[in-house]
C-alpha positions in Angstrom: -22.9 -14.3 -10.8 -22.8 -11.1 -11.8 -25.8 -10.3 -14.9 -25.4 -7.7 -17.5 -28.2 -6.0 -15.2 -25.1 -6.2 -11.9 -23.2 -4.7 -14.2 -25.1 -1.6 -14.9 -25.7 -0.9 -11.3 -22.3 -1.5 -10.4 -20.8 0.9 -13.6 -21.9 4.7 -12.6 -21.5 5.7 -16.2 -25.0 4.0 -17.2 -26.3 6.7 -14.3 -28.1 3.2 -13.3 -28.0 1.7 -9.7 -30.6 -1.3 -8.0 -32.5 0.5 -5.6 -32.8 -2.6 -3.9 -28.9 -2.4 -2.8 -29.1 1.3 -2.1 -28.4 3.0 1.8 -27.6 -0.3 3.1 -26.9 -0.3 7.0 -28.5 2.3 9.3 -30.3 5.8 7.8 -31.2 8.1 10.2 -34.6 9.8 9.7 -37.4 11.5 11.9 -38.8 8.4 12.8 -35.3 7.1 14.2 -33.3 4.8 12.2 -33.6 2.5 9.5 -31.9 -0.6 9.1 -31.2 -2.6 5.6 -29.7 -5.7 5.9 -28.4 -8.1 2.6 -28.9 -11.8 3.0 -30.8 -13.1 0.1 -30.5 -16.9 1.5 -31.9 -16.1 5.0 -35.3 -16.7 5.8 -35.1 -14.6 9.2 -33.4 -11.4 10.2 -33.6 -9.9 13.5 -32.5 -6.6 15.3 -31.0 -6.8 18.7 -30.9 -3.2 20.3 -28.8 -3.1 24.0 -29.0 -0.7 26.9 -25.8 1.2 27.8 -24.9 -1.4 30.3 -24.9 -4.1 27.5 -26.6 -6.9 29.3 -30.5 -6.2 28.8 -31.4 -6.8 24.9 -33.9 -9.6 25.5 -36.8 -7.7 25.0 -35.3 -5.2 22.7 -35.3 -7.0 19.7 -37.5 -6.6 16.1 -37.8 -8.6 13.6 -36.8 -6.5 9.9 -39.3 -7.3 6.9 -38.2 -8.5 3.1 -37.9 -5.2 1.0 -36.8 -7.0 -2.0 -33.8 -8.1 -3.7 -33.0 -9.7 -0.9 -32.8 -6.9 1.7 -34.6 -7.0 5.2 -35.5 -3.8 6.4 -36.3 -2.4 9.7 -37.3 1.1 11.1 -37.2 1.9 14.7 -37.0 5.0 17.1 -34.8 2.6 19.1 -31.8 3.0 16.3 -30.6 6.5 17.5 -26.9 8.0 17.6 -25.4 6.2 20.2 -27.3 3.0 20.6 -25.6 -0.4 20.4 -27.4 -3.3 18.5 -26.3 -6.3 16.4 -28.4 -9.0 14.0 -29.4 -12.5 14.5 -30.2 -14.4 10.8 -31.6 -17.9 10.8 -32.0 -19.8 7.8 -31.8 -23.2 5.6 -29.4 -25.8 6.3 -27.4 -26.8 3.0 -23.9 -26.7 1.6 -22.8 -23.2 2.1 -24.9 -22.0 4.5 -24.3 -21.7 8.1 -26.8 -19.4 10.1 -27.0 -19.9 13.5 -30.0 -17.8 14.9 -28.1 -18.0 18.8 -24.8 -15.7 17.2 -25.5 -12.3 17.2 -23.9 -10.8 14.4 -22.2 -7.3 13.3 -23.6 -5.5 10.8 -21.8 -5.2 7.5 -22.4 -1.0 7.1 -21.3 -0.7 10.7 -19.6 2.6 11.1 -19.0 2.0 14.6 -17.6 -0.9 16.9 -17.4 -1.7 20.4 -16.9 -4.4 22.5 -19.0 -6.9 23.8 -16.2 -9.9 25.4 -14.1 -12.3 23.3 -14.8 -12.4 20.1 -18.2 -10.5 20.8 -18.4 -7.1 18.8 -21.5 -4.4 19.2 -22.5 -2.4 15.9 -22.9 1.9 17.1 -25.2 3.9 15.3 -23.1 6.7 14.1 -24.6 10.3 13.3 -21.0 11.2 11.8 -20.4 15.2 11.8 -17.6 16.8 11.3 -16.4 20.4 10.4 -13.7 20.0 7.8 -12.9 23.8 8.0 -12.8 23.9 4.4 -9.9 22.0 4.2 -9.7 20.6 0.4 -8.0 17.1 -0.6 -4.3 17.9 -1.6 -5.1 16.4 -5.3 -1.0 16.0 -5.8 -0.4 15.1 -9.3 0.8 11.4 -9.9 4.2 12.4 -11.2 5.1 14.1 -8.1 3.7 11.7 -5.7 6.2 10.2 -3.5 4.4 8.0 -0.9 5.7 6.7 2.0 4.1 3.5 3.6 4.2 3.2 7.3 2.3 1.4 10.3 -0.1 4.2 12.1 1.0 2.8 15.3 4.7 2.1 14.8 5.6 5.7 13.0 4.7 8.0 16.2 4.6 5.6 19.0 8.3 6.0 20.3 8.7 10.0 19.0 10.0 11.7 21.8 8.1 15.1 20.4 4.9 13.3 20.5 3.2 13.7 23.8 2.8 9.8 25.6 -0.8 10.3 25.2 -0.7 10.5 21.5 2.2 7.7 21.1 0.5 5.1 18.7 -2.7 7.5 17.8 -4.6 9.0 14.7 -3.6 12.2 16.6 -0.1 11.1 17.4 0.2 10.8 13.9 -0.9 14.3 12.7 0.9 15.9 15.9 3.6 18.9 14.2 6.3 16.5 15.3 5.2 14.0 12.7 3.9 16.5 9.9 7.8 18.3 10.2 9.5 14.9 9.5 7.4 14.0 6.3 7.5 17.9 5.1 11.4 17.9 5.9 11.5 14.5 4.2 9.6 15.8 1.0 7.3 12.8 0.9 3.7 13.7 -0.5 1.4 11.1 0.4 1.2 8.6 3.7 0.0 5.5 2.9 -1.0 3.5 6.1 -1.3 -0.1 7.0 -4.9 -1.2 7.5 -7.0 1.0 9.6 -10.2 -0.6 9.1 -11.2 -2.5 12.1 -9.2 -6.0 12.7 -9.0 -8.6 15.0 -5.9 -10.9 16.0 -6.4 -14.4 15.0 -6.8 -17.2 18.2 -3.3 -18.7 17.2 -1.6 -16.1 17.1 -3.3 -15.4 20.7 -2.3 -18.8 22.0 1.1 -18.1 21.7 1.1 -14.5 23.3 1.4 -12.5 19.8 -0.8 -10.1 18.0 -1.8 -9.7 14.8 0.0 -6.1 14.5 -0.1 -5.4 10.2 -4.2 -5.7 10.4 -4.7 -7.4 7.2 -7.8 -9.2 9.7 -10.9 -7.2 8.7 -13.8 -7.4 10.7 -15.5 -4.6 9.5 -14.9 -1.9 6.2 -16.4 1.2 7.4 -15.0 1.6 11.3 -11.9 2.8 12.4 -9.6 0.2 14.4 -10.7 2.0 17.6 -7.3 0.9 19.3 -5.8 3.2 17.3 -7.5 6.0 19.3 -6.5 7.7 22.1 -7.6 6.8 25.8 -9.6 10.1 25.6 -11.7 9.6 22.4 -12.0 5.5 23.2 -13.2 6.9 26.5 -15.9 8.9 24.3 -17.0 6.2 22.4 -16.7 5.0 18.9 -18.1 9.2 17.8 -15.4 10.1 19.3 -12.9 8.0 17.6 -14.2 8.9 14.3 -13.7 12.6 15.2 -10.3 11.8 15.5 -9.3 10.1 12.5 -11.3 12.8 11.0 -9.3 15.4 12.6 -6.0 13.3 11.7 -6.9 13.8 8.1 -7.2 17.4 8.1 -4.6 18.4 9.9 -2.4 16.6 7.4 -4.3 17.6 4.4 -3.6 21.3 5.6 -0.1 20.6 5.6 -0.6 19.3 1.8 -0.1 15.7 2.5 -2.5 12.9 1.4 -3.8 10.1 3.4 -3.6 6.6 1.1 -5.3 3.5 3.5 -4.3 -0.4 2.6 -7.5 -1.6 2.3 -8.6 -5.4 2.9 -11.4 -6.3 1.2 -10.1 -9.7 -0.5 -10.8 -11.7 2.8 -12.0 -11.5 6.8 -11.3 -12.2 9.9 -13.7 -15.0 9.8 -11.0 -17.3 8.8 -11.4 -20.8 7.5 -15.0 -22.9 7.9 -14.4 -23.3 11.7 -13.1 -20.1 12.5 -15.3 -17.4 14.3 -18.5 -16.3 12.9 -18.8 -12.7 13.5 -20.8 -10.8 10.5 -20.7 -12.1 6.7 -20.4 -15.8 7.5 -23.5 -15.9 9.6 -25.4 -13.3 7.4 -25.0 -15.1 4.0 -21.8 -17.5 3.6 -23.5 -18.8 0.7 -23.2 -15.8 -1.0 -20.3 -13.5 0.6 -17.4 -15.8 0.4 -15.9 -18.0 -2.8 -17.2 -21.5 -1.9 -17.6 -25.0 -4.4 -20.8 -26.4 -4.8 -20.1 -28.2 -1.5 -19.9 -25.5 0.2 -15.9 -26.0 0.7 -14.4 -22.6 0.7 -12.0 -21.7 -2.5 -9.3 -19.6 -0.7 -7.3 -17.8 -2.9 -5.8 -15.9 -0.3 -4.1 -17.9 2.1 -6.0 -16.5 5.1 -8.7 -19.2 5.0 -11.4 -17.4 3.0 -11.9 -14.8 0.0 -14.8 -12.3 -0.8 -16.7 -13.5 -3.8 -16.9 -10.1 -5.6 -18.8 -12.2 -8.1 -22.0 -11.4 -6.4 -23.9 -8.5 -6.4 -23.7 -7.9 -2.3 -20.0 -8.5 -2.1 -19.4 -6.2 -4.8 -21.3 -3.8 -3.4 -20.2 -3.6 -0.2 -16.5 -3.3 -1.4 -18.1 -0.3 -3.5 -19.9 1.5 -0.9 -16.5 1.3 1.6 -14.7 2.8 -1.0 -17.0 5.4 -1.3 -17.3 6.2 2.4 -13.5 6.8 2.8 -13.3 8.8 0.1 -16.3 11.1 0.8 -17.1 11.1 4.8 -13.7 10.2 5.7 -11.9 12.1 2.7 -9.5 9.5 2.2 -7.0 10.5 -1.1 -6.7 7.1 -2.1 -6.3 3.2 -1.9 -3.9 0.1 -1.9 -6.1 -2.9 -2.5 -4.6 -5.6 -0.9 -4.5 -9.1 -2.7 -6.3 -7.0 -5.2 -6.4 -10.3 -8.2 -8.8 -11.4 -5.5 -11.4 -9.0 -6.1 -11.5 -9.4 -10.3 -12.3 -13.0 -10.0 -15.2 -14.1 -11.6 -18.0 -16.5 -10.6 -15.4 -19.2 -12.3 -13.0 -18.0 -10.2 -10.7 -16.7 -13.0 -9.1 -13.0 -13.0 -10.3 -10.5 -15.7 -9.3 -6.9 -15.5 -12.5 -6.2 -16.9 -14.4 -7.2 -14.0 -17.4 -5.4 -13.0 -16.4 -4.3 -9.3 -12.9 -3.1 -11.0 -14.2 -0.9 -13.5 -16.9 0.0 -11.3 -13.9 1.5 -9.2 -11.8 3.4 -11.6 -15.0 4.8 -12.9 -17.3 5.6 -10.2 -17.8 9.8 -10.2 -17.9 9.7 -5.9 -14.2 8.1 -6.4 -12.5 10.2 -9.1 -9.2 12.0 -8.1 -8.7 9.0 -5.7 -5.7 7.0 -6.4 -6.4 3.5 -7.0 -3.2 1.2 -6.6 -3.5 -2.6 -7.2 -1.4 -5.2 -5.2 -1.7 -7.6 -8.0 -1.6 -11.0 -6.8 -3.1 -13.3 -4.7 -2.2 -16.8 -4.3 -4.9 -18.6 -6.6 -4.4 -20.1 -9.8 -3.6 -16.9 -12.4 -3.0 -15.0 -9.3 0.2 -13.7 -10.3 -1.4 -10.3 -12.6 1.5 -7.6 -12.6 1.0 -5.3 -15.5 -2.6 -6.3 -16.3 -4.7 -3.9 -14.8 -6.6 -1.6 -17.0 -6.4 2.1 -17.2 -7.2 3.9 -14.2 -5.0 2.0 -11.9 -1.0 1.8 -10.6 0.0 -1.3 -9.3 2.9 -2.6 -7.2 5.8 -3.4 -9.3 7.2 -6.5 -7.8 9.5 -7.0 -10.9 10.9 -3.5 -10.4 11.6 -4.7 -6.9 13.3 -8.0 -8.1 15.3 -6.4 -10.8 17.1 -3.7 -8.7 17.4 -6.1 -5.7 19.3 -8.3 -8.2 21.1 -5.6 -9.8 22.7 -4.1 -6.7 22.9 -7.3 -4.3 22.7 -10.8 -5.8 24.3 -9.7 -8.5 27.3 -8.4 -6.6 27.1 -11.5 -3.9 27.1 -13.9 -7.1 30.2 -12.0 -8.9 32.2 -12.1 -5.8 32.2 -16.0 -5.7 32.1 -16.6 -9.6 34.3 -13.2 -10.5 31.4 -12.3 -13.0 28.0 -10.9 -12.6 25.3 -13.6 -13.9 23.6 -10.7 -16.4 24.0 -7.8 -17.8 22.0 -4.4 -17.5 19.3 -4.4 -19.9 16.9 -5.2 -17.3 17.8 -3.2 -14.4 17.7 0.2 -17.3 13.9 -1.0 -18.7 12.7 -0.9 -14.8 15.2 2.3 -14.3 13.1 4.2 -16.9 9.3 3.2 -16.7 9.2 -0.6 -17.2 7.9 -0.1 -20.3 7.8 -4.0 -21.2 5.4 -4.4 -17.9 2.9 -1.4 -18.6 1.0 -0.6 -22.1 1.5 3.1 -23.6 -1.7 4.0 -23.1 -1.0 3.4 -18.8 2.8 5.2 -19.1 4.9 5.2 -16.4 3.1 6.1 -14.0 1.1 3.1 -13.8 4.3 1.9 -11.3 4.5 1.7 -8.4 8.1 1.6 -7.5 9.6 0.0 -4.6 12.6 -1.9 -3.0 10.9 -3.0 0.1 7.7 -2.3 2.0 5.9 -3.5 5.1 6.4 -7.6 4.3 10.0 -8.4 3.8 13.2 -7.1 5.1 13.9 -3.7 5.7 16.5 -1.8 3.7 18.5 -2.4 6.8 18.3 -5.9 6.8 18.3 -6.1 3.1 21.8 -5.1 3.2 22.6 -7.2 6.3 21.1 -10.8 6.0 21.3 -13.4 3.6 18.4 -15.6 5.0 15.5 -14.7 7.1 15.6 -14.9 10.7 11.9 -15.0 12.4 12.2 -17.6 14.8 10.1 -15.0 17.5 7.1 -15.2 14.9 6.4 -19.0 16.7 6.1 -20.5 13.2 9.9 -22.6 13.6 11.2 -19.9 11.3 9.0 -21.2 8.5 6.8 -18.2 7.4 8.1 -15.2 5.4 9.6 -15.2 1.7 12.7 -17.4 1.1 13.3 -15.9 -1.6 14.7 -12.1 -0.8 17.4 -11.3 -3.3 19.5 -10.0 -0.1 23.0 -9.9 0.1 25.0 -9.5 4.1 28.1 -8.1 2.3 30.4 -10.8 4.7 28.9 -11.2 7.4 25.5 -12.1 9.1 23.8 -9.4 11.0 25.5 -6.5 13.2 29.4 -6.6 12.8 31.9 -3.9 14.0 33.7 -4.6 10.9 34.7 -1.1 9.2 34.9 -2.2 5.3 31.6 -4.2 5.5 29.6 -1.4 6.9 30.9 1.5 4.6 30.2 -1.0 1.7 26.5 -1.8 3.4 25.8 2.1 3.6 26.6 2.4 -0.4 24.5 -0.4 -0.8 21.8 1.2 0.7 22.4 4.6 -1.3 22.5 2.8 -4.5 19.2 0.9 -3.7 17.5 4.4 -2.6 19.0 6.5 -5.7 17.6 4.2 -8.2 14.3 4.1 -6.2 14.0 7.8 -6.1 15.1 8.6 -9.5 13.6 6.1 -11.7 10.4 7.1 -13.9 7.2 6.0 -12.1 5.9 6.4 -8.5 8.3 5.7 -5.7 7.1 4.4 -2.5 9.7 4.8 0.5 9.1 1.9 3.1 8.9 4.4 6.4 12.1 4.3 8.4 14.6 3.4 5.2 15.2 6.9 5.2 17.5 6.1 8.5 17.8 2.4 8.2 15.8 1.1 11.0 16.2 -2.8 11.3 14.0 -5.6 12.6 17.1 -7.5 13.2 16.9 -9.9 10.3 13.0 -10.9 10.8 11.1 -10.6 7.4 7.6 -11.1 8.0 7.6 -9.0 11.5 3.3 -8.9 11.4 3.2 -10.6 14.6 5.0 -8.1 16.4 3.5 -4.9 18.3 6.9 -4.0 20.0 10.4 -2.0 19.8 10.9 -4.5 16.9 8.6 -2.9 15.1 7.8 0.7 15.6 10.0 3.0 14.4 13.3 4.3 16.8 13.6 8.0 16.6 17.3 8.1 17.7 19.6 7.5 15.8 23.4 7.8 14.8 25.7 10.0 12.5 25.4 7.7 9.2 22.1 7.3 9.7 21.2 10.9 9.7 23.6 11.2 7.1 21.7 8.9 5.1 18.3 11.0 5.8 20.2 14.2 4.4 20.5 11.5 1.1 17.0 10.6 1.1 16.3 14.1 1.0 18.5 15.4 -1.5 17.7 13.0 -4.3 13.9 14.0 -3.5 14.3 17.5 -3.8 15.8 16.8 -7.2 12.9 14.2 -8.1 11.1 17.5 -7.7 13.0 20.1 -9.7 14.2 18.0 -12.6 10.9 16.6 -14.5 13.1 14.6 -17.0 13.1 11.6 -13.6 9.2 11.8 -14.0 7.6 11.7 -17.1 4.1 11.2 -17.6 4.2 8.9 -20.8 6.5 6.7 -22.7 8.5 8.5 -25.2 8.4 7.8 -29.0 11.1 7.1 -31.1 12.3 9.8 -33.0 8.5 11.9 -32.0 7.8 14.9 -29.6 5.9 13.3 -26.7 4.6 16.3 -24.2 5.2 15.1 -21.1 7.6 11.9 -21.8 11.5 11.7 -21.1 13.5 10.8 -24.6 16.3 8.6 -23.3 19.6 8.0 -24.8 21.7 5.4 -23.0 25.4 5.4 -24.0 28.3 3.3 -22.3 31.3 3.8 -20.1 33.6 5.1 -22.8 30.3 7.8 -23.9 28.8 5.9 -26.9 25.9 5.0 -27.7 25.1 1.5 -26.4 25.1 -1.2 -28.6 22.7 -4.2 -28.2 25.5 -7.3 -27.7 26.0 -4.6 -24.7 22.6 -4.7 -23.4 22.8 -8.6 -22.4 26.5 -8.8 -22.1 27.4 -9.8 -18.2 30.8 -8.0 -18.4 28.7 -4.9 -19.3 27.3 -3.2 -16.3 28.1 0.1 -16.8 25.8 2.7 -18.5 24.9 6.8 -18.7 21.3 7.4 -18.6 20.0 10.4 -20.3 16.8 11.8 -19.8 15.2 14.9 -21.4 11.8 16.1 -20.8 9.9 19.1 -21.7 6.4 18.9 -19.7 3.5 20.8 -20.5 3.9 22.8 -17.5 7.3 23.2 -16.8 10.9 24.1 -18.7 12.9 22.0 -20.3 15.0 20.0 -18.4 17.8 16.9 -19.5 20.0 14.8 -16.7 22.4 12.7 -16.8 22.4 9.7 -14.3 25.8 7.2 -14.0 25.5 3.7 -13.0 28.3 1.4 -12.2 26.8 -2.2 -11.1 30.5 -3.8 -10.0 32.5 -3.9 -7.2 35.7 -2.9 -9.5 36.4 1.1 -10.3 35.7 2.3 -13.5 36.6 5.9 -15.6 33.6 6.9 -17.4 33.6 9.4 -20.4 31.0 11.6 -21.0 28.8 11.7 -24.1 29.0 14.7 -26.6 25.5 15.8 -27.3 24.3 18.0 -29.2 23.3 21.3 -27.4 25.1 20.2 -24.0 28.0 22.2 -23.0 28.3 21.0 -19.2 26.9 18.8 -17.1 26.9 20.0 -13.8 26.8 17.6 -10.8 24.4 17.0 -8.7 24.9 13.7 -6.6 26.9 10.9 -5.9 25.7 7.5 -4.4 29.9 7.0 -2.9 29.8 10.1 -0.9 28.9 9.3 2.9 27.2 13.2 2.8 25.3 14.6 0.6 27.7 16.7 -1.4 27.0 20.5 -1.5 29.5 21.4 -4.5 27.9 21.6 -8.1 31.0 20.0 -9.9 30.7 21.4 -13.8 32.7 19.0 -16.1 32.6 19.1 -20.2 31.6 16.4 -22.8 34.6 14.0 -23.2 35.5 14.7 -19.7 36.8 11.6 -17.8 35.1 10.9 -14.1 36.4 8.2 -12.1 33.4 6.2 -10.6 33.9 3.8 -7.6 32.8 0.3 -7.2 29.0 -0.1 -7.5 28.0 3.2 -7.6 25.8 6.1 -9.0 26.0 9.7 -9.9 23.6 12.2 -11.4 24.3 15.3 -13.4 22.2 18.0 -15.1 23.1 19.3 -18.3 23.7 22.9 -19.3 
């Protein structure tokens, strides 16, 4: 368990931290390189150094010496850049501990992987250079990030720009090609699917698939070298760092941030039976939430969790972070499973735990964005809204609310001729969720999205009612239920007209209130031009045309691009869609939106309307004068049924005109700037949305 005395060398504000947990893994010196290895249950820890052929170790092996605090240490000219070497650890026999002193084993702090056979991995002593040319972090303010979440692999790997060599690469990824879309886009950050190095689980193996999302760690400091091209894996695992390195740069030049889904909340080790590749055979006792039986307490669904209870674990999640952020000048970080890792020694969540604070206020991790998935699948597990300051988190009701709104909701009133609710919900998560996040967090603690990598894509979202991921081997059982879709009459592809128009609105509607909402939008990466994985809502399994994104597409779908775009280039010139902080009633808040909401016929909304099914209907009005920027107010329409409506706009004081700006029912982005009056009439179509500024 974590002591008052963990605490202080966790929290970098006491200035405090245990020596004894300091420059774990390999230091190079002028003596060679020294090795510090964590396992306070072992009673021996041994270095095993390889040749370059990898078959003659037997007589290069050391043994490393207690150095307290349960580290073993080691120093050895033999522990040079370049050399290959693993640990053996023998211990006690008890509940919870399984050494094995035949299983060589990789090193926690390994910053470089190779090979050695099935289910055999080689640590690499890495010496880690790099020129960054000077090239500085982007540091884009929270309220205009937009990030876009996308698979490393799948974004480049079929771009007919990129050259075949780079298809599926770190470089592939930064090639101009890539860097035009996002720029042309106006995205601001890439947040990527797990990078670190993974392996595919034997089931998945037995039935020919792959584990393709990476949420598999097998190490938090390398690379997944199969990310690389054939040229740097050729070059070794120095040369795949230099890569991703490179990756980084050249889109931190073009002002874009790199944000990694990181997997610290559980391994690739699996369940007790699975393989025993590093922490398992190091320490299970102490790396991995376990009863006093030594069963393992999985609140993760993937057959262990890290116990971030304990000093080591902690640490190690701590020093990964900092790596990323410092040698590999990563901008941020979306913990996965993140509930996981502010469980106590009781197992129970606390948003005061150690490791979490430790994170938000580390000095070697501030300016990096820290988002929370915050869940797991424990007891308590379900945490949205309770992280402290410091942190965004995935808003999964945002994502439930507007699904509702603009789908069930509609599927529902079409077979009971009335929507089930109202629209008080679907306006708290239009304007900040301010009933999910504290004042002191604002806004911009959101993280707003309608889907990302697990669950249907916006495609399918419109498309399929049920999920359809037979090819995933699992009998169609895996992925969510539960998806708050809605086909719009029929099942899948359909060459009927009407159903396709009303599919495309759909998806406009869903995208508008994404990128105009107050928080932080996240754009899933090919919604922009509604890719599909034909129905298939839990596609991890799949490295294949299913997956990675398609790069030709058809008039609609570039016409919806040119939407995507538009209503991000006004995210960007009107402030009032991204405030900073809640605003207070009837008080001057710098950098908050005052809202007004009034109702179809331009007055001001009463409360029986708020709740009342019949009324779904409102005008959003946001005005925002940011301590940077002019003042700005907008206007933003929303009609959530399928009937027509006339709308009246509100009389304000100081608004003469409110000029338009966009409209979810056009197919095309509309290139006229409409100026109508207060009291002016505008007739709105069926389930749809339109924004105005006011002058």
């Amino acid at each position: 368990m974590l002591s008052p005395e963990s605490l202080a060398a966790l929290a970098p504000r006491s200035g405090l931290l245990r020596s004894e947990l300091d420059d774990l893994g390999v230091t190079l010196g002028p003596d060679g390189g020294t090795l510090r290895v964590w396992a306070a249950n072992a009673g021996e820890v041994e270095l095993v150094l390889f040749d370059d052929s990898d078959l003659d170790w037997s007589t290069d092996t050391m043994p490393l010496q207690p150095a307290g605090g349960g580290v073993w240490s080691v120093t050895t000219p033999g522990l040079r850049p370049g050399a290959r070497y693993a640990i053996r650890v023998d211990g006690p026999h008890g509940p919870g501990n399984m050494f094995n002193p035949g299983t060589l084993l990789v090193e926690p702090y390994s910053k470089g992987l190779v090979s050695g056979g099935f289910e055999d991995w080689r640590s690499v002593v890495i010496e880690g250079g790099f020129d960054w040319g000077g090239v500085a972090k982007p540091a884009v303010p929270m309220d205009r990030t937009v990030i876009y979440e996308g698979h490393l692999k799948g974004l480049s790997k079929r771009h007919p720009a990129v050259p075949p060599a780079l298809h599926g690469t770190y470089a592939g990824l930064a090639h101009p090609a890539m860097i035009d879309h996002f720029l042309t886009l106006g995205v601001t950050s890439i947040e990527l699917l797990p990078v670190h190095a993974f392996a595919t689980e034997p089931r998945l193996l037995q039935h020919g698939l792959t584990n393709y999302w990476g949420y598999n760690s097998l190490n938090f400091f390398t690379p997944h070298g199969a990310y690389a091209t054939e040229e740097s894996r050729r070059g070794g695992p120095e040369a795949i760092l230099r890569e991703f390195k490179g990756m980084v740069r050249l889109l931190h030049e073009a002002g874009l941030e790199v944000i990694l889904d990181v997997v610290y909340n559980h391994t690739s080790e699996e369940g007790i039976g699975g393989p025993r590749t590093s922490l398992r055979g190091i320490d299970n006792r102490s790396y991995y939430r376990q009863d006093q039986d030594g069963v393992y307490i999985d609140v993760t669904g993937c057959g262990n969790s890290v116990d971030t209870s304990t000093d080591a674990a902690s640490r190690l999640v701590l020093d990964s972070l900092r790596y990323w952020a410092n040698d590999m000048q990563i901008d941020g970080f979306r913990l996965d499973l993140a509930v996981t890792l502010g469980r106590d020694a009781a197992h129970t969540f606390t948003p005061e735990h150690p490791l979490l604070r430790a994170i938000v206020e580390d000095p070697a991790l501030a300016g990096v964005k820290k988002i929370a998935e915050p869940w797991d699948v424990g007891m308590g597990g379900w945490q949205t809204g309770n992280f402290g300051e410091g942190w965004l988190e995935w808003n999964d009701r945002y994502r439930d609310r507007v699904r509702n709104f603009w789908l069930s909701d509609v599927d529902y009133a079409r077979r009971a001729s009335a929507a089930p609710v109202g629209i008080g919900g679907f306006a708290t998560r239009l304007s900040g969720s301010s009933n999910t996040f504290s004042a002191e967090r604002g806004p911009l603690a959101s993280v707003n999205f309608v889907t990302a990598h697990d669950g249907f894509t916006l495609n399918d979202l419109v498309s399929y009612d049920v999920k359809h991921n037979l090819g995933n081997g699992e009998q169609n059982r895996d992925g969510a239920d539960t998806n708050r879709s809605f086909n719009h009459g029929a099942e899948g592809p359909t060459s009927d007209e009407g159903i396709l128009a009303t599919r495309r609105k759909a998806m406009r509607n869903l995208l508008g209130t994404l990128l105009l909402s107050a928080g932080v939008p996240m754009l899933s990466a090919g919604d922009e031009f509604a890719r599909t994985q034909r129905g298939n809502n839990n596609a991890y399994c799949h490295d294949s045309p299913l997956t990675w994104i398609s790069w030709e597409h058809a008039p609609w779908q570039d016409d919806l691009f040119a939407h995507v775009r538009r209503l991000l280039e006004l995210r960007r010139e009107n402030p009032a869609l991204r405030p900073s902080r809640f605003a207070k009633l009837n008080e001057h808040t710098p950098s908050a939106s005052v809202m007004q909401w009034y109702d179809q016929n331009g007055r001001t909304m009463s409360i029986e309307q708020w709740t009342d099914p019949s009324s779904r209907t409102l005008q959003y009005v946001a005005a925002s004068t940011p301590e940077h920027e002019e003042f700005n107010r907008i206007l933003l329409m929303v009609h959530g049924n399928e009937h027509p409506v006339d709308v009246t706009l509100p009389r304000i004081d100081g608004v003469a005109t409110f000029v338009s700006l966009w409209s979810s029912a056009d197919e095309t982005p509309s290139d006229t700037h409409a100026q109508l009056r207060p009291g002016d009439t505008v007739a709105l179509p069926g389930t749809s949305m339109r924004l105005f500024r006011t002058g």
